[in-house]
C-alpha beads as a LAMMPS data file, in Angstrom:
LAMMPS data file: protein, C-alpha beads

273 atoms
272 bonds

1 atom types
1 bond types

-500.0 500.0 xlo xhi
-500.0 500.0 ylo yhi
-500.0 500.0 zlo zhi

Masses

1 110.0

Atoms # bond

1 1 1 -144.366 145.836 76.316
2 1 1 -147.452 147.804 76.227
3 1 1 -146.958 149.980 79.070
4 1 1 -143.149 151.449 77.042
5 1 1 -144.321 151.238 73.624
6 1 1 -141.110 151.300 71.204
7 1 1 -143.332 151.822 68.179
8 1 1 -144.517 155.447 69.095
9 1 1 -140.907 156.129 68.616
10 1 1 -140.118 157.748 65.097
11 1 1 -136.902 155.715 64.474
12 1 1 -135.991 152.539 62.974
13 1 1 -134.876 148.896 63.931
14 1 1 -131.364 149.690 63.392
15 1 1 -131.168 152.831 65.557
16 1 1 -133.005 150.929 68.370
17 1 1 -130.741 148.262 68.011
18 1 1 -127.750 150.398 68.536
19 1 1 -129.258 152.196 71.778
20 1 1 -129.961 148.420 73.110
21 1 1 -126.280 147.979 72.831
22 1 1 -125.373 150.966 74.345
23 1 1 -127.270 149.923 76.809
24 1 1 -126.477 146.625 77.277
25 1 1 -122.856 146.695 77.210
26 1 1 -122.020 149.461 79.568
27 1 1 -124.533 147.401 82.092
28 1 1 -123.025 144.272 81.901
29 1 1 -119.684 145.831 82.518
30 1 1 -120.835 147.305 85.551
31 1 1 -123.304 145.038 87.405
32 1 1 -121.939 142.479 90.140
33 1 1 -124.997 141.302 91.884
34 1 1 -126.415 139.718 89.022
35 1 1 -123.122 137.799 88.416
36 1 1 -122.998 137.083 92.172
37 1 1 -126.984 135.629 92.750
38 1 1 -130.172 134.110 91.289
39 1 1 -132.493 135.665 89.612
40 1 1 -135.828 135.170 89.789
41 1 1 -138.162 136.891 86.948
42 1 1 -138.929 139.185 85.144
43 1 1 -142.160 139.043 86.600
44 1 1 -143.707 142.140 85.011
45 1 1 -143.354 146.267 85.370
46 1 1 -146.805 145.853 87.182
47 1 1 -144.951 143.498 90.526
48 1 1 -144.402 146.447 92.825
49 1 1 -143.902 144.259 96.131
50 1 1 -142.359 141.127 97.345
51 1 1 -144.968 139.413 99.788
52 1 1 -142.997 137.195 102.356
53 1 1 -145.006 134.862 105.000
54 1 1 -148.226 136.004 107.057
55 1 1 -147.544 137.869 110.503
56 1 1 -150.208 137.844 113.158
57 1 1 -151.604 141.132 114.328
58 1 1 -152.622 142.017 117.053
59 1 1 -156.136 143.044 115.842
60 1 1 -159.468 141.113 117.123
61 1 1 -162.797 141.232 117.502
62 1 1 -165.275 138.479 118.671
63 1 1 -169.320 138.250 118.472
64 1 1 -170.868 135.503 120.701
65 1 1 -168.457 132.597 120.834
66 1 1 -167.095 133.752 117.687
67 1 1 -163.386 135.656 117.339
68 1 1 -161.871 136.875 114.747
69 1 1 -158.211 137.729 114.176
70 1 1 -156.207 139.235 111.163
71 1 1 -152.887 138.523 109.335
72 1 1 -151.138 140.380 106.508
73 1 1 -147.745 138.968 104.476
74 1 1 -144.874 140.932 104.782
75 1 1 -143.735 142.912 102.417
76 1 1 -140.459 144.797 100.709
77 1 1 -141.490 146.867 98.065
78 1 1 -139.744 146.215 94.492
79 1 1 -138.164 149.696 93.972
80 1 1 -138.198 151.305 90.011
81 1 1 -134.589 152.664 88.830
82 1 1 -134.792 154.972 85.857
83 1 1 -132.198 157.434 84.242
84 1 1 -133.439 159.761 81.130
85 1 1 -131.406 160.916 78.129
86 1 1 -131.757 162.533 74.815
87 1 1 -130.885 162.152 71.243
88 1 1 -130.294 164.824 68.788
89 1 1 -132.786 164.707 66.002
90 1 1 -130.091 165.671 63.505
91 1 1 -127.607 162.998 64.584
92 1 1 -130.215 160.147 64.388
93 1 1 -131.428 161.481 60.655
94 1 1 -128.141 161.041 59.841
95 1 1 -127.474 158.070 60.735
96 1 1 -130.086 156.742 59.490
97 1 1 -130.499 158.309 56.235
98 1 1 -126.643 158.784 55.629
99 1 1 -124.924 155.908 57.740
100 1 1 -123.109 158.257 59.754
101 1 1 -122.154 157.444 63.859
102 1 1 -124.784 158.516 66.145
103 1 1 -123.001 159.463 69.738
104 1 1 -124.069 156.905 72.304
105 1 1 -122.642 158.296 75.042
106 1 1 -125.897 159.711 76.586
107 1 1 -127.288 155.724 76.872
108 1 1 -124.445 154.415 77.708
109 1 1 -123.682 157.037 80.957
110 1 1 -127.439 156.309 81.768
111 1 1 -127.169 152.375 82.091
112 1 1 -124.275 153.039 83.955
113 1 1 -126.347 155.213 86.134
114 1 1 -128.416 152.679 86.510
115 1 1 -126.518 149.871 86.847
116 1 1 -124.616 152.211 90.043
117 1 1 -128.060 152.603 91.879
118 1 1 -129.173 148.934 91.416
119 1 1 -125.900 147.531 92.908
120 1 1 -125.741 149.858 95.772
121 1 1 -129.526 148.686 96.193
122 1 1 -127.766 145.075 96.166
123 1 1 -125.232 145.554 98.756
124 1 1 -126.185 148.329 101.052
125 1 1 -130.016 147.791 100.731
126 1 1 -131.806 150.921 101.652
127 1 1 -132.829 152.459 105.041
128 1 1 -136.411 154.127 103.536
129 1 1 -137.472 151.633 101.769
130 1 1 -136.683 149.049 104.758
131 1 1 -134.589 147.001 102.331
132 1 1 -131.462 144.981 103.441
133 1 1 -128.278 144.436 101.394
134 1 1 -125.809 141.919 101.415
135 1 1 -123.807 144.128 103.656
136 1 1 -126.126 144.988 105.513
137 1 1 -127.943 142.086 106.193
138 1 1 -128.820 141.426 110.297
139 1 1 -127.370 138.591 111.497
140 1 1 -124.335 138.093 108.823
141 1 1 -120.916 137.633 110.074
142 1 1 -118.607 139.528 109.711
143 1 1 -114.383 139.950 108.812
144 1 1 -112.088 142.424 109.678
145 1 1 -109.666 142.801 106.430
146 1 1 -106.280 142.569 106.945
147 1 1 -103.449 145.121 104.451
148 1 1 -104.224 143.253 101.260
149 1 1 -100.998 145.076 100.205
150 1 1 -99.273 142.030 101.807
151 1 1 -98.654 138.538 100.596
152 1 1 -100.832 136.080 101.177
153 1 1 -103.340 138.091 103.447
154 1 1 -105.942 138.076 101.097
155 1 1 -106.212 134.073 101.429
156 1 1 -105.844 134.677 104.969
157 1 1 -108.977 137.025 104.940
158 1 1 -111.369 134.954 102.873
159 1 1 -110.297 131.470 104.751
160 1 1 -111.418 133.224 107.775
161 1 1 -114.847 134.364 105.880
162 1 1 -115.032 131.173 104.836
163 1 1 -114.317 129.420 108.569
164 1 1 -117.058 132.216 109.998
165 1 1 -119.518 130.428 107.087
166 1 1 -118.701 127.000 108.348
167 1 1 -119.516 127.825 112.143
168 1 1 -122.869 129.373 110.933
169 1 1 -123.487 125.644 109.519
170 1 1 -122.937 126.770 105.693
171 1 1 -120.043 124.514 104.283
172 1 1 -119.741 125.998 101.104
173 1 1 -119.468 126.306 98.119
174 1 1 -118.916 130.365 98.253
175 1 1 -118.953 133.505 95.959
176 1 1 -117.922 136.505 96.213
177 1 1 -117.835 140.268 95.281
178 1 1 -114.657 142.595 96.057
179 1 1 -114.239 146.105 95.912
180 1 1 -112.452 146.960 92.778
181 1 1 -109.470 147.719 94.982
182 1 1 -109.176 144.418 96.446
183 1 1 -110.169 142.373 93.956
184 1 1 -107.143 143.996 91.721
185 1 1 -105.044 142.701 94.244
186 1 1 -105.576 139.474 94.031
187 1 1 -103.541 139.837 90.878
188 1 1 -100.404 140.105 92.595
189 1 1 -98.381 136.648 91.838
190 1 1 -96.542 134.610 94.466
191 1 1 -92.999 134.296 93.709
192 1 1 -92.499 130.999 94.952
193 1 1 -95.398 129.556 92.688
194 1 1 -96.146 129.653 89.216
195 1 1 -99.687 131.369 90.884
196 1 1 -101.665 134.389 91.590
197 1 1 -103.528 134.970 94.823
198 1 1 -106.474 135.024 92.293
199 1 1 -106.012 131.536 90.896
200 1 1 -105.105 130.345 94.601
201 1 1 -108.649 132.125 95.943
202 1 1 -110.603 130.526 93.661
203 1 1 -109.288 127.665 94.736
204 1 1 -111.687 128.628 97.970
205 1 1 -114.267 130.245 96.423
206 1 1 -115.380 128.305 93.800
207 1 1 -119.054 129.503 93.117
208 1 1 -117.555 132.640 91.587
209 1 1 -115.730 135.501 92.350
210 1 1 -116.803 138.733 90.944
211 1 1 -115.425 142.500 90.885
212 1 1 -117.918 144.757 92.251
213 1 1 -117.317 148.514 90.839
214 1 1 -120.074 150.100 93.822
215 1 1 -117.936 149.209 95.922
216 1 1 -115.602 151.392 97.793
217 1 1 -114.384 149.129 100.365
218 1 1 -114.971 145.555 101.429
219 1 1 -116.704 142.533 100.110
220 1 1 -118.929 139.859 100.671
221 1 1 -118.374 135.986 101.018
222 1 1 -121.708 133.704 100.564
223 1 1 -123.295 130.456 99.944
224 1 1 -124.003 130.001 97.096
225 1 1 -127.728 128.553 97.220
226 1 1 -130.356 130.203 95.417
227 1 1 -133.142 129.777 98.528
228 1 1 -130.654 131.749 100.886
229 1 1 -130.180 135.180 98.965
230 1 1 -131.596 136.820 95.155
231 1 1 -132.537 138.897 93.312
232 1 1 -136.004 139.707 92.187
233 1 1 -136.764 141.395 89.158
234 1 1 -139.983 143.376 87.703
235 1 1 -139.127 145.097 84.575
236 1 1 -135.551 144.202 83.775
237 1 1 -133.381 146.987 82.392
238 1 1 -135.225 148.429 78.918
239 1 1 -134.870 151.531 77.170
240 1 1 -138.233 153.095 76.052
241 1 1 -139.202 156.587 74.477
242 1 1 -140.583 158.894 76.024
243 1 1 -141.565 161.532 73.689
244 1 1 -140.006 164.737 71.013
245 1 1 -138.267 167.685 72.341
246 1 1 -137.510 170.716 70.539
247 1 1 -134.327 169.460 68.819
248 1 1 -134.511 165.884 69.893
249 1 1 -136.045 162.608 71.515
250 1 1 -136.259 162.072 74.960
251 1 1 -135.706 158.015 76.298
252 1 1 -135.770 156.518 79.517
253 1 1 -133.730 153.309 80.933
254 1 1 -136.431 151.532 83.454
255 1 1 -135.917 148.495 85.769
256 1 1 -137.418 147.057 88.830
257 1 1 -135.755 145.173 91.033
258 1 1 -134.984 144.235 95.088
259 1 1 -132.599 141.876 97.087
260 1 1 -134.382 138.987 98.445
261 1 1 -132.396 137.738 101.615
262 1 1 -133.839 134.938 102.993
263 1 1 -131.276 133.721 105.466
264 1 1 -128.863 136.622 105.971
265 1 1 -126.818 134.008 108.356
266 1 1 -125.371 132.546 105.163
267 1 1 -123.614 135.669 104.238
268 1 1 -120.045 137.032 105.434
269 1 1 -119.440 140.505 105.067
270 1 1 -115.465 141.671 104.893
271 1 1 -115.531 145.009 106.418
272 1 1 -112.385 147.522 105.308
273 1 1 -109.510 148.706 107.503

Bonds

1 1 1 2
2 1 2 3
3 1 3 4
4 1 4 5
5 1 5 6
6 1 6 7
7 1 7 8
8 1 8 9
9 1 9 10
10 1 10 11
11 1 11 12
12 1 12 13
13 1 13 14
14 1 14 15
15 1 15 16
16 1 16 17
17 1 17 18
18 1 18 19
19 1 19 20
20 1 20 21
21 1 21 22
22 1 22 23
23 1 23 24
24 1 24 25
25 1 25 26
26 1 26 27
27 1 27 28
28 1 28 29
29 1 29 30
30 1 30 31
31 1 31 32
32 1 32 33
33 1 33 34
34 1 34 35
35 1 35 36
36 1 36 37
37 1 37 38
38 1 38 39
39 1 39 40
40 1 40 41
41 1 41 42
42 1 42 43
43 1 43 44
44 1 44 45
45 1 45 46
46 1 46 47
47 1 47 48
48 1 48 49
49 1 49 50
50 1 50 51
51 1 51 52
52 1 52 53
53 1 53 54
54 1 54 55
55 1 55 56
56 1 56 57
57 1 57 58
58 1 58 59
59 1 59 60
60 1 60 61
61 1 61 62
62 1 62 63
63 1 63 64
64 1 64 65
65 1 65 66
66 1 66 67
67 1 67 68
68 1 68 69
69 1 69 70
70 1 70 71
71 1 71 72
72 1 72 73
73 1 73 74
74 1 74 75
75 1 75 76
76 1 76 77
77 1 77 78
78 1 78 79
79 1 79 80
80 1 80 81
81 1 81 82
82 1 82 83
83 1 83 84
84 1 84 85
85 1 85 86
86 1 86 87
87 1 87 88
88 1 88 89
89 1 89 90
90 1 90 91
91 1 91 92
92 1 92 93
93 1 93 94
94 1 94 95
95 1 95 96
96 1 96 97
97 1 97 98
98 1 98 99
99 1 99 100
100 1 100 101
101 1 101 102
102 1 102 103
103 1 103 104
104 1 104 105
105 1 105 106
106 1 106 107
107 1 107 108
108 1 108 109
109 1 109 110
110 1 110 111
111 1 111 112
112 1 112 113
113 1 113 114
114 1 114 115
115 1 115 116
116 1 116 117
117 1 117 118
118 1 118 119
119 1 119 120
120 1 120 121
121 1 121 122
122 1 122 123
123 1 123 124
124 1 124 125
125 1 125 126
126 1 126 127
127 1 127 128
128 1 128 129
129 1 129 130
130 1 130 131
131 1 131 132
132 1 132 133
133 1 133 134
134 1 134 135
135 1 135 136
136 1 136 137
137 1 137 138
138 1 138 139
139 1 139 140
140 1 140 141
141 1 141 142
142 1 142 143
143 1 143 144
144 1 144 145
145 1 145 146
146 1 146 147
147 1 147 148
148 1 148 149
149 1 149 150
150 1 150 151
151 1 151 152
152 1 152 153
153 1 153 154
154 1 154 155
155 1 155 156
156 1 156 157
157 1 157 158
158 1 158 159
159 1 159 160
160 1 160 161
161 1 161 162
162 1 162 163
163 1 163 164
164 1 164 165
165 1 165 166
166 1 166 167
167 1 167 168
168 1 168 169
169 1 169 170
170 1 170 171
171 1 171 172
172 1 172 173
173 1 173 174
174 1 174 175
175 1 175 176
176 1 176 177
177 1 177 178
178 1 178 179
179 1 179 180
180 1 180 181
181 1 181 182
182 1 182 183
183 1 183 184
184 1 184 185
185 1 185 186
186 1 186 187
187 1 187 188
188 1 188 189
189 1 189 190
190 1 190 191
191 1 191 192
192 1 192 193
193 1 193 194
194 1 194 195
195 1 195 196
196 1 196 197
197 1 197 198
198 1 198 199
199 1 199 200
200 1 200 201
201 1 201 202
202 1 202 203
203 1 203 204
204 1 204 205
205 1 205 206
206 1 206 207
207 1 207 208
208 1 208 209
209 1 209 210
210 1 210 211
211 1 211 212
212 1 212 213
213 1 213 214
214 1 214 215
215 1 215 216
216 1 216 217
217 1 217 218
218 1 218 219
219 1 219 220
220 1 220 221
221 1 221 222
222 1 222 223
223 1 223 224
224 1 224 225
225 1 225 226
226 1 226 227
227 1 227 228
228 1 228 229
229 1 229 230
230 1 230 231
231 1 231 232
232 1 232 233
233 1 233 234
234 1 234 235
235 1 235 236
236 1 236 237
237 1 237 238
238 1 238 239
239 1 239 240
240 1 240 241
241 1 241 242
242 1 242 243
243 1 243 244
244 1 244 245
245 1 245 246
246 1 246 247
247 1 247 248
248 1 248 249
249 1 249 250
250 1 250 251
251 1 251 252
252 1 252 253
253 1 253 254
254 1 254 255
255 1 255 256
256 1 256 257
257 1 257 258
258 1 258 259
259 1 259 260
260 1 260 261
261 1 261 262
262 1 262 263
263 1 263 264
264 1 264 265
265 1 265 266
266 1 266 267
267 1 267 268
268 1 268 269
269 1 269 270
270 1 270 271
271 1 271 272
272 1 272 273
């Protein structure tokens, strides 16, 4: 991409390569929303809103029998995530001219970073920017969990999310994203069957059914139809340079990226104790 141009950079293929996996990786570990909906894009580092349909305004003016009234689309802006780190200059000579390990940690804690801030972007939305979240969507239902601790509440739980679904006239099939608490307990196997609750939800849920790390509490239960909730992406998540310091190079993970919830009443949110 011209506007993060890797070639200004003064290292090689190799050492790119590895900071791609270190950022890759740690990502991929961490990011739920993009297991749990569509995406749509990349569309470019240059898409900075998301236009929805034309509202009427209440502006006017006529001349003779003439009148003339105004409309804009609606937008949600398309938010950019970034983290910066830095590389020794020592450690990347050598590793490049000796083949030792160059420390990837500083990447790596920066896609997580970034991987942290677009999620909670994905399921709390954000108040300034007038973006909605998954769980915070208007007009989603919403679960009271029971003590997941217990046998066979879990099921219990997501049956209901699903039942709530069904009454809002969305049949199914579901996914789903847990907090890493609940999700771990899903683990837990029935001693009467050969099952865990995991296996057995599934069962129910059976668009997917994904940990989500954000998370402290809670989920989220959803149809699973691209056209009712997405994600729309800019720049996806790319590590560029920006430039020397005194003792070493200075990079920057980018991304752009927003929720795109088109019909909030296909989404159950499963609100902690």
């Amino acid at each position: 991409m011209r506007y993060l141009p890797r070639e200004e950079a003064p290292i090689g293929d190799a050492t790119w390569a590895m900071i791609e996996e270190a950022v890759v990786g740690p990502a991929k570990m961490q990011l739920a929303g993009r297991r749990l909906l569509d995406i749509h894009g990349p569309f470019g580092l240059g898409m900075r809103t998301l236009d929805h349909k034309e509202r009427e305004t209440t502006a006017e003016a006529s001349f003779g029998d003439a009148r003339a009234r105004m409309s804009a689309p609606e937008t949600t802006p398309i938010p950019l995530i970034y983290s910066e780190f830095t590389l020794s200059i020592r450690e990347i000579a050598a590793a490049e001219e000796r083949g030792s390990l160059l420390d990837l940690d500083a990447p790596a804690k920066a896609a997580i970073a970034c991987s942290r801030l677009e999620d909670n972007l994905v399921f709390g939305g954000n108040k300034d920017l007038r973006i909605d979240g998954l769980m915070t969507a208007p007009k989603a239902s919403k679960v009271k969990l029971g003590d997941w601790e217990q046998m066979g509440q879990p099921m219990e739980d997501l049956i209901k999310a699903a039942n709530a679904l069904d009454a809002a006239g969305f049949p199914g099939p579901y996914t789903a994203a847990l907090a890493p608490s609940l999700f771990n307990a899903l683990y837990r196997r029935y001693e009467e069957a050969n099952l865990t609750q995991l296996e057995h939800a599934r069962q129910l849920i059976t668009g997917g059914l994904v940990k989500a790390p954000t998370l402290a509490s809670g989920g989220v239960v959803l149809a699973s139809l691209r056209h009712f909730a997405s994600l729309v992406i800019g720049l996806d998540m790319t590590p560029a340079f920006v430039g020397p310091t005194p003792t070493g190079y200075q990079f920057v993970i980018m991304e752009s990226i927003t929720p795109r919830i088109t019909v909030p009443e296909a989404i159950c949110v499963l609100t902690g104790k």
